[in-house]
C-alpha positions in Angstrom: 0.0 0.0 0.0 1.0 3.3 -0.9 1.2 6.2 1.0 -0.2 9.7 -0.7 1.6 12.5 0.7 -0.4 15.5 0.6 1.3 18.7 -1.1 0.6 22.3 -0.1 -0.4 24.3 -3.2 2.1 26.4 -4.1 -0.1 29.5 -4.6 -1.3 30.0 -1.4 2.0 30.8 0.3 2.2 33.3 -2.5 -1.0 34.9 -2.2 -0.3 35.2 1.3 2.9 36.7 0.9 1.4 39.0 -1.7 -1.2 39.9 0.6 1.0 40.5 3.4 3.7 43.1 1.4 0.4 44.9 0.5 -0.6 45.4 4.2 2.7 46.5 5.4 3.1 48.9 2.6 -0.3 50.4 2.8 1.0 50.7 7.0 4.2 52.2 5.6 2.0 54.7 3.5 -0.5 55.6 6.6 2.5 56.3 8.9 4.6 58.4 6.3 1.7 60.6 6.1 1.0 60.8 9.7 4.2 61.9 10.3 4.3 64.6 7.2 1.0 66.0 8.7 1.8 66.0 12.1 2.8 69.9 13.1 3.9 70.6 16.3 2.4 74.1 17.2 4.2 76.4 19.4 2.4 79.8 20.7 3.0 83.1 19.3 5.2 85.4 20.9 3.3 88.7 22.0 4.9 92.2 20.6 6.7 94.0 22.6 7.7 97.9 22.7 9.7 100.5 24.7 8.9 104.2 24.7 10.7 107.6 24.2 9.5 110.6 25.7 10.1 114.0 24.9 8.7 117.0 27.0 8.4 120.6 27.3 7.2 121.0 23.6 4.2 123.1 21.9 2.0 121.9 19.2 -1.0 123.8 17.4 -4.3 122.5 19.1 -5.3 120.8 14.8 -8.6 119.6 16.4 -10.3 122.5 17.5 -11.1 125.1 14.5 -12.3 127.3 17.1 -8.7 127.9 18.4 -7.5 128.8 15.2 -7.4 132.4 13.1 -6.7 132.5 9.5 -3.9 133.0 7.5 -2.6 136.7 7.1 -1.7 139.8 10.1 -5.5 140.8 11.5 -6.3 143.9 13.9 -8.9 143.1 16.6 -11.4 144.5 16.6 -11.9 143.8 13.2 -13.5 146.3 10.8 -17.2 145.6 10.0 -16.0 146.2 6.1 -12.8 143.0 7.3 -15.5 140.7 9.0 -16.6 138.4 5.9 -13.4 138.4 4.5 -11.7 137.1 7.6 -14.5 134.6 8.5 -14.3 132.9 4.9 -10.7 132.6 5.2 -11.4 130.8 8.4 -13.4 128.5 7.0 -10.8 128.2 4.8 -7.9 127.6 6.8 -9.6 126.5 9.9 -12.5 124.5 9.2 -12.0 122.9 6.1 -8.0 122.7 6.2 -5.6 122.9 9.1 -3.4 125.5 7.4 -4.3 128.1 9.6 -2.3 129.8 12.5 -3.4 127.7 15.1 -3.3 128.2 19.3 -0.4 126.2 21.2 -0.5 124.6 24.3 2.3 122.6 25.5 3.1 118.6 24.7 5.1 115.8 25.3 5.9 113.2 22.3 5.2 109.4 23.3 7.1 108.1 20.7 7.3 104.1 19.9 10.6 102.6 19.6 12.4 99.3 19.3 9.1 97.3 18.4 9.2 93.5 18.1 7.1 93.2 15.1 6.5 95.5 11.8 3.1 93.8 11.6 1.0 95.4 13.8 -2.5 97.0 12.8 -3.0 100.7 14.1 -7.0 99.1 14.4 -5.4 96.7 16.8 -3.2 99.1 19.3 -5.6 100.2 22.1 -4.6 103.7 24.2 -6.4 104.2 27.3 -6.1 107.1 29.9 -7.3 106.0 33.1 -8.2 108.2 36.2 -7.4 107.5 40.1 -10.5 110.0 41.0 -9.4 109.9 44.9 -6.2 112.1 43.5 -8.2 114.4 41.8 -9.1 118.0 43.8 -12.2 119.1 44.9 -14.7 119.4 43.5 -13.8 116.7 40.8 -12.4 114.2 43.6 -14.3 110.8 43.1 -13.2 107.6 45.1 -13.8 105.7 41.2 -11.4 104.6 38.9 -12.4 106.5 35.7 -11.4 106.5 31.9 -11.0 109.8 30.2 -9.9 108.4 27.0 -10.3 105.0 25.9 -9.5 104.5 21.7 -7.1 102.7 19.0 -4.7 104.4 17.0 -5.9 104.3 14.2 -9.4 106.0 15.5 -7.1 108.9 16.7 -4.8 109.5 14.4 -4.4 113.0 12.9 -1.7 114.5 9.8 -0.7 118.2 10.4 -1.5 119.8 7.8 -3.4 117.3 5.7 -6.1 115.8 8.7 -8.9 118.6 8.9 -11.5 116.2 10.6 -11.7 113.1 12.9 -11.7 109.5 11.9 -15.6 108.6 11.7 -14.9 106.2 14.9 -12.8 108.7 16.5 -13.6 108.6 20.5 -14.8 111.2 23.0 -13.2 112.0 26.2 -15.1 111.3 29.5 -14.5 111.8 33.4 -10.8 111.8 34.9 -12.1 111.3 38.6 -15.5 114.0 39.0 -14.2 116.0 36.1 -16.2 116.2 33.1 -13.9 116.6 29.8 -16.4 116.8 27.8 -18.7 119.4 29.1 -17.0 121.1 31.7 -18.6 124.7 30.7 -21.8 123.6 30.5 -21.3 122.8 26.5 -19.9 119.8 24.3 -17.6 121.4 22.0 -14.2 119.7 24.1 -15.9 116.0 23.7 -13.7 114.8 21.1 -10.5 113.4 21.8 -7.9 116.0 20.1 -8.3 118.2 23.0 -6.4 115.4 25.2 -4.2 114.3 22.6 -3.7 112.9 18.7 -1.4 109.9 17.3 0.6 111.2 14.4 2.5 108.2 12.5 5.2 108.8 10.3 3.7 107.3 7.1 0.1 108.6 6.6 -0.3 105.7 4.0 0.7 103.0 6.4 -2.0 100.7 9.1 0.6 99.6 10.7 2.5 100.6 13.7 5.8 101.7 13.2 9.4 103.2 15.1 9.2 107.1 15.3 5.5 106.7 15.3 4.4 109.3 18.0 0.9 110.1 20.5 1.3 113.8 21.4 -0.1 114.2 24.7 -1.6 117.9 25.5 -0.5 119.4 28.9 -3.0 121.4 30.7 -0.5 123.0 33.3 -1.6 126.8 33.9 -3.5 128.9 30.6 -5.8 128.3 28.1 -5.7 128.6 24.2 -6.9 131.6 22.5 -10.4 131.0 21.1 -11.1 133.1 17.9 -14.6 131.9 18.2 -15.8 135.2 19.4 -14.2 137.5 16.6 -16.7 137.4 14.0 -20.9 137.9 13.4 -20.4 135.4 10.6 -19.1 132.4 12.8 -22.5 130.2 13.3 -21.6 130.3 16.8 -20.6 134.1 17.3 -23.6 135.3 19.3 -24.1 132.3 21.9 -23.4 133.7 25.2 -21.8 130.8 26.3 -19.0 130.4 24.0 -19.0 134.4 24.3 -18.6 135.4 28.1 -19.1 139.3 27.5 -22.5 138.3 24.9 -20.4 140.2 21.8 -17.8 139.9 19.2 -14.6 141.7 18.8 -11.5 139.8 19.5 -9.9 136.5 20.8 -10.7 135.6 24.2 -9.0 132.4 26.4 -10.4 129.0 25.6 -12.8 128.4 28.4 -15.6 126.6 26.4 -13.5 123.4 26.5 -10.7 122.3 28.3 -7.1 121.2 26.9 -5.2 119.1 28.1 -3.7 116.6 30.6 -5.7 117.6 33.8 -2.7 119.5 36.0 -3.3 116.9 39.1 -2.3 113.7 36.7 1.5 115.1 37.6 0.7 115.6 41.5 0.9 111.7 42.4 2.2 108.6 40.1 -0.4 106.7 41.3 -3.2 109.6 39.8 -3.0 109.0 35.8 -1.9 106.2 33.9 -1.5 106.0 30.3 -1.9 102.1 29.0 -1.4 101.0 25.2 -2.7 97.5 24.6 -2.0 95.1 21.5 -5.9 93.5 21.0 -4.3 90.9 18.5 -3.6 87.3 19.4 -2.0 86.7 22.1 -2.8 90.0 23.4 -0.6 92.4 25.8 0.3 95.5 27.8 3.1 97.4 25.0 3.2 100.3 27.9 1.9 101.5 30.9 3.0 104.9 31.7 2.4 107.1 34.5 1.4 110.7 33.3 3.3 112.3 36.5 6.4 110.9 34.6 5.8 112.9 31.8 6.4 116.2 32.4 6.0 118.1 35.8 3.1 120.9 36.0 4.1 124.6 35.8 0.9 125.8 37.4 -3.0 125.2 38.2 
């Protein structure tokens, strides 16, 4: 009797072998492109900034036409026959343009320097002025914390000599302690924010933030600007008695409508004003915080 001795096919251990270089390929294929996709994220670092300041500077007060007389030499009071032709140049080089010879009032230049990044939006660089109201004197003194100017940028910035109105978004000023910026004579013509201060960059074609770019801060420390508002019959405002102390026209009288300015007590304690500029973007931060008493000391009340 014979004995039949059983033969494994051939193919099989083929077709298994086939099958098995498939599988570790196709495992060799999933792998290679987990580890191509596979990004390790690390977080961005936040911008940073130092500051420059420069003090005992003046600047023309460009927001507030009312501050401003036209171009030319004018004798006060003016001739009736003088009147139209000195208001339509004010509109002219007041109103409509910032060419005019404005009023001064002190400054000091907060001027950005040594950035970390040339990539920041103007839109996305908060300034805030913030108020201790227990520093503040009576009758403005107010145990709150209180913010007289809160605003990017790019929502303050102004051109001398090319800016003759606010950014549509451009912010008002509030309370620094009890004090009323905004209608501290009893009217609202110092509510917008270039009687505090304006942000001037270097390039007026440029949204982002750059070295050199500067915030001048206005110093209220002892005297008003003239106010030309007064001067005129044809000024839309010249008869209202409260922009017009004596009721009549004639000649330039000291800015009391609205106040300019730092208020004098932000230099009395280092703990009473505080100016803060914030990045918004991702990851946000504090570029600055910068007491206003180290700005420039006050020269009187």
């Amino acid at each position: 009797m014979h004995r039949v001795r059983l033969r494994r096919p051939r193919g099989r251990r083929a077709v298994s072998e086939v099958i098995a270089t498939i599988l570790l390929l196709a495992i060799t294929i999933v792998a290679g492109t987990i580890l191509w996709t596979f990004h390790v994220y690390t977080p961005t670092t936040a911008p940073t900034s130092s500051f420059i300041y420069r003090s005992g500077g003046s600047n023309p007060v460009w927001g507030d036409p009312t501050d401003c007389q036209p171009i030319g030499t004018w004798t006060y009071p003016l001739a009736a026959s003088k009147e139209l032709t000195w208001y339509n140049n004010w509109d002219q080089d007041c109103e409509n343009t910032v060419t005019g010879n404005f009023s001064s009032l002190n400054t000091t230049q907060v001027i950005f320097n040594q950035l970390s990044s040339n990539s920041l939006p103007l839109s996305e660089i908060q300034m805030t002025f913030v108020c201790n109201g227990a520093y503040a004197p009576a009758p403005y003194t107010d145990n709150a914390v209180t913010v007289l100017l809160n605003g990017s940028l790019a929502s303050m910035t102004w051109i001398p000599g090319e800016t003759s109105s606010p950014p549509a978004n451009a912010p008002y000023l509030g309370y620094c302690g009890g004090f009323d910026m905004g209608d501290e004579a009893g009217v609202a013509f110092g509510s917008l924010f270039t009687r505090l201060g304006i942000f001037v960059p270097l390039s007026n074609s440029s949204s982002v933030l750059a070295n050199g770019d500067t915030f001048y801060l206005y110093i209220h420390n002892g005297g008003y600007p003239l106010d030309f508002a007064c001067v005129s019959t044809y000024q839309p405002w010249g008869n209202d008695i409260l922009i017009c102390p004596d009721g009549t026209t004639g000649g330039p009288l000291l800015d009391i409508d609205d106040y300019h300015g730092a208020p004098p007590w932000c230099f009395e304690s280092i703990l009473a004003c505080t100016i803060y500029f914030t990045y918004t973007g991702s990851p946000s931060t504090v570029l600055g915080e910068i007491p206003v008493y180290d700005l420039t000391p006050p020269t009187g009340t």
